[in-house]
N, C-alpha and C positions, 0 to 999 in steps of 0.2 A: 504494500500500500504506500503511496504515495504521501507523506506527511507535508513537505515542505521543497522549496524552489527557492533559491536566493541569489545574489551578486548577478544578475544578469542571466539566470539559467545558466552560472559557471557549478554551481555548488547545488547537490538536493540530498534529500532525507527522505529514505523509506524505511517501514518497518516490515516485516516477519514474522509470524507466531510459527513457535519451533512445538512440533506434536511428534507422538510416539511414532509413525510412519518417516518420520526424516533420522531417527535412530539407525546406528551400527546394525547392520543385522544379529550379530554376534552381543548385542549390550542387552544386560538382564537388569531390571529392575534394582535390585540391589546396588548395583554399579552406579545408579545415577543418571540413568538415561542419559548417555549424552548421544549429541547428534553427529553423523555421519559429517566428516570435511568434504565432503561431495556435495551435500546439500548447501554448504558455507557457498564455496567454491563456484556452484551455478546462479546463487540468490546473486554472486558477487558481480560473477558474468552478465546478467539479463541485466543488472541496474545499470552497470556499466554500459552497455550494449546502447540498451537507452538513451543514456545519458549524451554519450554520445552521438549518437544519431540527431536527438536530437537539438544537436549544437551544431550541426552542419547544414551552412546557408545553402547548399546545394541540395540538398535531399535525398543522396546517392546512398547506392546499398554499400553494405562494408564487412568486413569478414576480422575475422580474430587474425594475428599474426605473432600477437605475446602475450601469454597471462601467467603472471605471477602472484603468487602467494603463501604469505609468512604467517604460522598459524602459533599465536601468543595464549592464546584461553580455550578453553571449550563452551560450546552450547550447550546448553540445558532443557528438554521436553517441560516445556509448558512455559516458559521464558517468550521473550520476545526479545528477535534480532534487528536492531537500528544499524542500517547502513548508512553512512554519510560520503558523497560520493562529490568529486570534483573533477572538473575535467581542467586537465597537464595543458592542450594543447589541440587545437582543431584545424586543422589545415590543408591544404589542396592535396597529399597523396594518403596524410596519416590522423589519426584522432586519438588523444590518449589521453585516459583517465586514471584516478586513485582513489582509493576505497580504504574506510574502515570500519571495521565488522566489531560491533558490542553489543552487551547487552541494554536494553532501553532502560531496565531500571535500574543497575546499581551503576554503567556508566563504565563496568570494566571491559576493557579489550580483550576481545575473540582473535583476530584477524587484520592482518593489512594484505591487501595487495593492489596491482597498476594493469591495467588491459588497455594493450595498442591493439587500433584498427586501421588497416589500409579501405581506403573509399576505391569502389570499383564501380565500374556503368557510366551511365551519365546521369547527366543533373536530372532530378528528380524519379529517379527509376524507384527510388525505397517508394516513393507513393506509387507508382504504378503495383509495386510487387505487393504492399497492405494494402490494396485493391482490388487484389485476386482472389487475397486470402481469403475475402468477405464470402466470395462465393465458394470457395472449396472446404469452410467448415460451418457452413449454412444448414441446419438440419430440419 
């Protein structure tokens, strides 16, 4: 969920509820549920992805080309994950962002890491492709 947008759409805030399905296959109860770094890792991707996208005055689609990430804390099932997310840099070949991954209530850090994107197509091709999409998951 989308909490917040600030400095020009450079910076935003979204949150996360972490449930027992984003857990370790292997975490019992006992342990603490904590949550899989896969699910950290793709919340990190999609905000990012966003994020950048949509900071690019062109509109063009864009593809991963680096993601990094350094994991300081764990998530906890039934917690809520605040990503705070800014973007490095948007520019005619590349768009990079940085991210950090906490908890929303105590404020401790889970995770950082930075997603580059290269821009590929042309101008405005991302809107033709969320275009399509309307119709091919239309039910």
């Amino acid at each position: 969920q989308l909490v917040k947008v600030e400095n020009n759409m450079r910076d935003s805030t979204f949150q996360f509820p972490l449930h027992q399905s984003d857990c370790h296959a292997f975490a019992l109860p006992k342990e603490g549920q904590t949550v899989h770094g896969g699910v950290i890792v793709t919340v990190l991707e999609d905000v990012t992805t966003m994020h950048i996208c949509a900071n690019d005055p062109r509109s063009r689609k864009a593809i991963t080309t680096d993601l990094s990430m350094s994991y300081i804390g764990v998530g906890k099932v039934g917690r809520t994950m605040q990503i705070d997310a800014s973007i490095l840099k948007v520019g005619g070949v590349l768009g990079i962002a940085e991210a950090k991954v906490k908890d929303a209530t105590s404020g401790k850090l889970i995770a950082v890491g930075r997603h580059t994107m290269m821009f590929i197509g042309e101008d405005n091709s991302a809107l033709e492709f969320a275009h399509s999409l309307n119709s091919t998951f239309d039910v």
